[in-house]
N, C-alpha and C positions, 0 to 999 in steps of 0.2 A: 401375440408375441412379436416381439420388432425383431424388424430384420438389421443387420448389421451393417458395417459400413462394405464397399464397394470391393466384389473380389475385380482384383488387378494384375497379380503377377506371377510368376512361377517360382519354385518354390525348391530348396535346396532343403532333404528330411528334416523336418520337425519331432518326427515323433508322435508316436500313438496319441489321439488324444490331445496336442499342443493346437492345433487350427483348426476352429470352431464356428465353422460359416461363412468367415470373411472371403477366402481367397478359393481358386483352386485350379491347378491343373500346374505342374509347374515339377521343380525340382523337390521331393517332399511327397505331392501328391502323387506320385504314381500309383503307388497303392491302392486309390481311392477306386481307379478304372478298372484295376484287377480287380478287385473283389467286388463290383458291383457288376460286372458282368456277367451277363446269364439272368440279370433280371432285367424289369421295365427301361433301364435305362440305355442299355446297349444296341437299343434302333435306333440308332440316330443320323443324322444329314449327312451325307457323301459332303466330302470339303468341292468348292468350286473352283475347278482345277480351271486355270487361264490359259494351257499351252498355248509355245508358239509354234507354228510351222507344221500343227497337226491338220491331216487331213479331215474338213467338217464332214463327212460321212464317218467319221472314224466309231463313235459311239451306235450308230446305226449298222454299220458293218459288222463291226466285233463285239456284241451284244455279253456274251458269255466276259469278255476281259471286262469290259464296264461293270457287269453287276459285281465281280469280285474284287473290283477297284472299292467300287462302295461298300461292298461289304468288310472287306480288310477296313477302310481308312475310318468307318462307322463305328468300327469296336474300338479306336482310341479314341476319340473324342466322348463316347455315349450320353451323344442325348437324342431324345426322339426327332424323329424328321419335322414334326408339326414344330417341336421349341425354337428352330432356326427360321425366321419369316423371309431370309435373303436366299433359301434352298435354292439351287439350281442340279441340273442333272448332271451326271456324272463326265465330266470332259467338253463342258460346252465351250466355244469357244470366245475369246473375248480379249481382247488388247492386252497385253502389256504393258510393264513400266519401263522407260526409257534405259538403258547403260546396267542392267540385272544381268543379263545374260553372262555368263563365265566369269560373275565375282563371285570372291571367295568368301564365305559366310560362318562365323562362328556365334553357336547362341547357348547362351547358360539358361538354365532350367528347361531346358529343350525337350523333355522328356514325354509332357501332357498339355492339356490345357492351350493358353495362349502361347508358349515356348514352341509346342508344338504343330499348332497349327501356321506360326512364321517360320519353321521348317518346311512344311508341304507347299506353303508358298513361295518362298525363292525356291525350292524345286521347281515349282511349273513355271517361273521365271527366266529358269535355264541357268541357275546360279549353283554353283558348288557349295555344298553346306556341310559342317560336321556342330554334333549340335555336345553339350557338355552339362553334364549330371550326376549326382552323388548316387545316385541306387543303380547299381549293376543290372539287376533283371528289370526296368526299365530302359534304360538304355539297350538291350539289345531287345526288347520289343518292340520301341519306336526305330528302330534298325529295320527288322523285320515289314512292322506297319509301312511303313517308309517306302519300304523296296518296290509296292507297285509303280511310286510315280518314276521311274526306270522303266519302266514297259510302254510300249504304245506310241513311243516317242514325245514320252515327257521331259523325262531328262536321261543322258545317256548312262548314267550308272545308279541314280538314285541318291539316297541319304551318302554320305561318302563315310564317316565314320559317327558312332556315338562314344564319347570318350568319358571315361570312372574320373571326374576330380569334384573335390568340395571348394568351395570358392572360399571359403573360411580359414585356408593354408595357403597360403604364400608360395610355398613351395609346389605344392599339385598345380596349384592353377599356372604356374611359370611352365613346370612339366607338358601341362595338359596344351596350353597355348604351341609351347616348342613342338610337339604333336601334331597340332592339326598346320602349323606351317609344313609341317615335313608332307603330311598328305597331300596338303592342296598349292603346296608352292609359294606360301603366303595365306595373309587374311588378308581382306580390303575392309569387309564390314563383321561390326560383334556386334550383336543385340546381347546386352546387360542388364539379365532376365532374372536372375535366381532371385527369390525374396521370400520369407516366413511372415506368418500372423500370428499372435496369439490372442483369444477374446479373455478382455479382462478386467477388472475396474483398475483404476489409475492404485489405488491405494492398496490393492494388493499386488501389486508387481513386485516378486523378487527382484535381490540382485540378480542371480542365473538367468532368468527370464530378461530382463533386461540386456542381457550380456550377450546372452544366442542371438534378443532379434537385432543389435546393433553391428552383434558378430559379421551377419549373414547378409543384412540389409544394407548395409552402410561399409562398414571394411572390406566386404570380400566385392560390392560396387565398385568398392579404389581399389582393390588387388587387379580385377578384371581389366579395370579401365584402365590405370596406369601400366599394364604390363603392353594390353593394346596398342597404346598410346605410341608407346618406347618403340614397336616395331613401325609402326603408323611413321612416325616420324621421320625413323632414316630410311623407311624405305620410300617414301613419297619425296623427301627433300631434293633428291637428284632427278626427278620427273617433274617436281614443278620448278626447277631452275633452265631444266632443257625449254619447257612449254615456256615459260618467260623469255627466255633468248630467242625460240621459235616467234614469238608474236611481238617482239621488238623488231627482228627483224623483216618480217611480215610488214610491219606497221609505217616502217622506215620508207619501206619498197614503193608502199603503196604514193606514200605520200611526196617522195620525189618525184614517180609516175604524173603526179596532178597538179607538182608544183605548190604544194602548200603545207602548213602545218602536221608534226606525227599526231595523231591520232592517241588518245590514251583508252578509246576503246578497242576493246581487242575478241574477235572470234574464236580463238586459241584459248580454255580455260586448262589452270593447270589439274593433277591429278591429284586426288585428295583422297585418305581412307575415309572412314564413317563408326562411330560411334554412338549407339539408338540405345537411350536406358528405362529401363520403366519404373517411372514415378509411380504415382496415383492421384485422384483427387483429394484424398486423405493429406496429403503435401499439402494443400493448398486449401480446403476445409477445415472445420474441428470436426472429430464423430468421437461421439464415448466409444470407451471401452478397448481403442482401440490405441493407448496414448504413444508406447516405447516403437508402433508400427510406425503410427504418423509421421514421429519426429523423423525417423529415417527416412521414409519420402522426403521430407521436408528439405532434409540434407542430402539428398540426390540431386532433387531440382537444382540447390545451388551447386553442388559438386558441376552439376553437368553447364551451368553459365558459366564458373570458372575455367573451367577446362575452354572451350568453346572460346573464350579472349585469348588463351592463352596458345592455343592448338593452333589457331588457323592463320593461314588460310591451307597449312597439308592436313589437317582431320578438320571436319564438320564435327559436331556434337549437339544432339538435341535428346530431350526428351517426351516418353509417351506418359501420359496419365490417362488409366483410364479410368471409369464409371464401375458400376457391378458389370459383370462379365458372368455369363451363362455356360461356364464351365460345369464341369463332372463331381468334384467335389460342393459349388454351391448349388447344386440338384442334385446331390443327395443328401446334404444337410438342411435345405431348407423345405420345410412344405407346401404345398399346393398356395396357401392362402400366405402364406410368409410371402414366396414370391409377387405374388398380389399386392401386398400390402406397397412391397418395395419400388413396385413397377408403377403404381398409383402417384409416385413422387418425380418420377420420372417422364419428362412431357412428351417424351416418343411413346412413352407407356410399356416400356420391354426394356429388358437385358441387352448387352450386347452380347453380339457371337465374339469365341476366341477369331475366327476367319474375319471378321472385318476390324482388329486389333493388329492380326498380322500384315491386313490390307497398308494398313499405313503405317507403318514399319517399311515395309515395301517401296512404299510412296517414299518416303525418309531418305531412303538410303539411295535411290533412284538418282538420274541424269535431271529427272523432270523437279527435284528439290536441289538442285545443285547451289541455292542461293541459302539454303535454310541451314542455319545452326545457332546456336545457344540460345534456343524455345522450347517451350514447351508444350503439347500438342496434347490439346483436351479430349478426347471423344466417350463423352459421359450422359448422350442422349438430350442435353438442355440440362441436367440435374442441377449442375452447380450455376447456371445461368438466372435465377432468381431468389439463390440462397435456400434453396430446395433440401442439398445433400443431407446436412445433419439432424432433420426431423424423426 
C-alpha cells in the first residue's frame, strides 16, 4: 500500500474520517491522542527539555519529578521511545537559542503533534506561550500536559493560556489574538500552525471539500497572519525608530572620536516581531491525491515572501516545510511496513520527530536568525533533494 504524502502541520477539526494518513498532531487531531491512549502507542519519548539555568544534578536529585515529567509529556505526543532516534532523558541539559527567553509566543494548532511539541519548547526556552485551538478538551489537556514544564525551574508558570478560536472566523481569531495580548502583554512571535488534509483523488474533490481545506489552510493562514501583523507593526515601529536614532547616534560618536567617516554599520539592531508558518514539501513537490492540500501550501510559501518585502525590517516572516513527521495520528494510521515503505525514500531513512520541527521553529524565531526572513526552511530528511518525495 503507498504511503501518502508528508504529515506537516497541525490541524484545526476536520472531522471524523476527513484526514487520512497524511498529517497529524495539530488543531483537528487531538482526538487521535485521546482515543489511542491506553494502547501501544502511549510509551512514548519524554520531549528533550533544554532548560536554562537548571541545576545539572537536577534530574539525578529529583528522580520522582523527572519520571512524571516523562510520563505526563509521553501521553501527548504517543509514540514509543524506540520511534524517536534523538531520545534524550528527561531534563538534560543543553544550550539554548539566543533572545527566547521572556518572548511572547502564540501558536495555532497547538494542541498535538508538531503545534505541540513547539509549545514545550519555547517553554524550556523560558518563553511565554499561549497556544490556540478549535477543540475545547484538547486545549485544556495540553494545558494540563503543559503544566509540568513549570516545575523544576523550567519555566516559571508553565503553558500561560490554551485559548477555544477556529482560525476560519475572522472574528474569533481577532478575539482569541486580543486575548492572549491581554495575558501576556503583547505577542512578539506566532507560529501559523493550523492546517487540514484530506486524501483524495484530484477528480473527486467536492466543492465542500475544497472549500474547508482552502477555508482552513489558506484564509484563516491570512486571518492569523494579518491580524499579527497589524499588532507587529505598531508595536515594533516606535522600538525600531528609537534603535535607529540609538545607532545613528552611537555611529556619529564613534566616528568623530577617530576622525573619520559615519559608519553605516551598526551594533544596535532594531526590534522586530516574527512570524513562522507552516508550509510543507507538498508546496513545493506534486504528490497525488493530495491536490486542494498542496495548492494551499503552495500559497502559504508565497503568502509568506510577500509578507516578508513587505513587513520588514519590523516583522521577519519565514516559512517551515516539512517532510513526513512521526506524529500520533501518522502511527496510528499507517502500518508497520507502510512506514517502511515511506522511510525507504527517505535518505536519513526515518520520519521526523514533531521536537526537532519545533527545533527550528525555535531557531527561526531566535536572536541567532535575526538575518532570516522571506525563506523557506526545508527539513524533509534529503526527500525532496533528489526528486525522491512523490514516488
Amino acid at each position: 500500500m503507498a504511503a501518502g504524502p508528508p504529515p506537516c502541520a497541525s490541524f484545526v477539526h476536520a472531522g471524523a474520517g476527513e484526514c487520512k494518513g497524511h498529517e497529524g498532531g495539530g488543531e483537528g487531531h487531538e482526538g487521535v491522542g485521546r482515543d489511542i491512549r491506553g494502547g501501544e502507542l502511549n510509551r512514548g519519548p519524554s520531549l528533550r527539555f533544554r532548560p536554562l539555568g537548571v541545576d545539572e544534578n537536577f534530574a539525578r536529585d529529583d528522580k520522582s519529578k523527572a519520571k512524571a515529567a516523562d510520563r505526563s509529556v509521553r501521553s501527548t505526543w504517543g509514540l514509543r521511545r524506540d520511534d524517536n532516534p534523538s531520545f534524550r532523558r528527561p531534563f538534560e541539559i543543553m544550550r539554548g537559542m539566543r533572545g527566547l527567553k521572556d518572548k511572547r509566543v502564540l501558536i495555532t494548532g497547538g494542541a498535538s503533534g508538531i503545534g505541540a511539541a513547539t509549545a514545550a519548547r519555547f517553554l524550556e526556552e523560558g518563553s511565554r506561550v499561549c497556544v490556540l485551538d478549535r477543540d475545547a478538551v484538547a486545549c485544556k489537556h495540553i494545558k494540563q500536559e503543559l503544566s509540568v514544564l513549570g516545575e523544576g525551574g523550567i519555566s516559571e508558570a508553565g503553558l500561560t493560556s490554551a485559548i477555544i478560536a477556529d482560525v476560519t472566523d475572522l472574528m474569533q481569531v481577532e478575539a482569541a489574538f486580543a486575548e492572549a495580548i491581554r495575558l501576556m502583554d503583547g505577542v512578539d512571535v506566532v507560529i501559523n500552525n493550523a492546517g487540514i488534509s484530506i486524501r483524495h483523488k484530484f477528480l473527486d474533490i467536492t466543492p465542500e471539500e475544497w472549500d474547508r481545506v482552502i477555508a482552513v489552510n489558506l484564509t484563516g493562514v491570512f486571518y492569523v497572519a494579518q491580524t499579527a501583523a497589524r499588532h507587529m507593526w505598531e508595536r515594533f515601529s516606535g522600538e525600531a525608530s528609537s534603535a535607529k536614532a540609538s545607532s545613528s547616534t552611537a555611529s556619529s560618536a564613534n566616528a568623530a572620536s577617530v576622525n573619520g567617516p559615519s559608519s553605516n554599520a551598526s551594533s544596535v539592531k532594531p526590534s522586530s516581531g516574527v512570524i513562522l508558518q507552516t508550509a510543507s514539501t507538498n508546496g513545493v513537490m506534486g504528490y497525488p491525491y493530495y491536490a486542494d492540500y498542496n495548492a494551499t501550501k503552495a500559497g502559504v510559501i508565497e503568502l509568506t515572501r510577500s509578507m516578508a518585502l513587505e513587513l520588514a525590517p519590523r516583522v521577519r516572516v519565514c516559512a517551515v516545510a516539512p517532510g513526513y513527521v512521526l506524529t500520533p495520528m501518522q502511527r496510528a494510521e499507517y502500518s508497520d511496513a507502510m512506514l517502511e515503505e515511506v522511510n525507504r525514500k527517505i535518505p536519513l531513512g526515518r520520519h521526523a520527530t514533531p521536537e526537532e520541527i519545533a527545533g527550528l521553529f525555535a531557531y527561526l524565531a531566535s536572536d541567532d536568525a535575526a538575518f532570516a526572513t522571506g525563506q523557506v526552511f526545508t527539513m524533509d530528511g534529503g526527500e525532496t533533494a533528489g526528486g525522491l518525495a512523490s514516488r
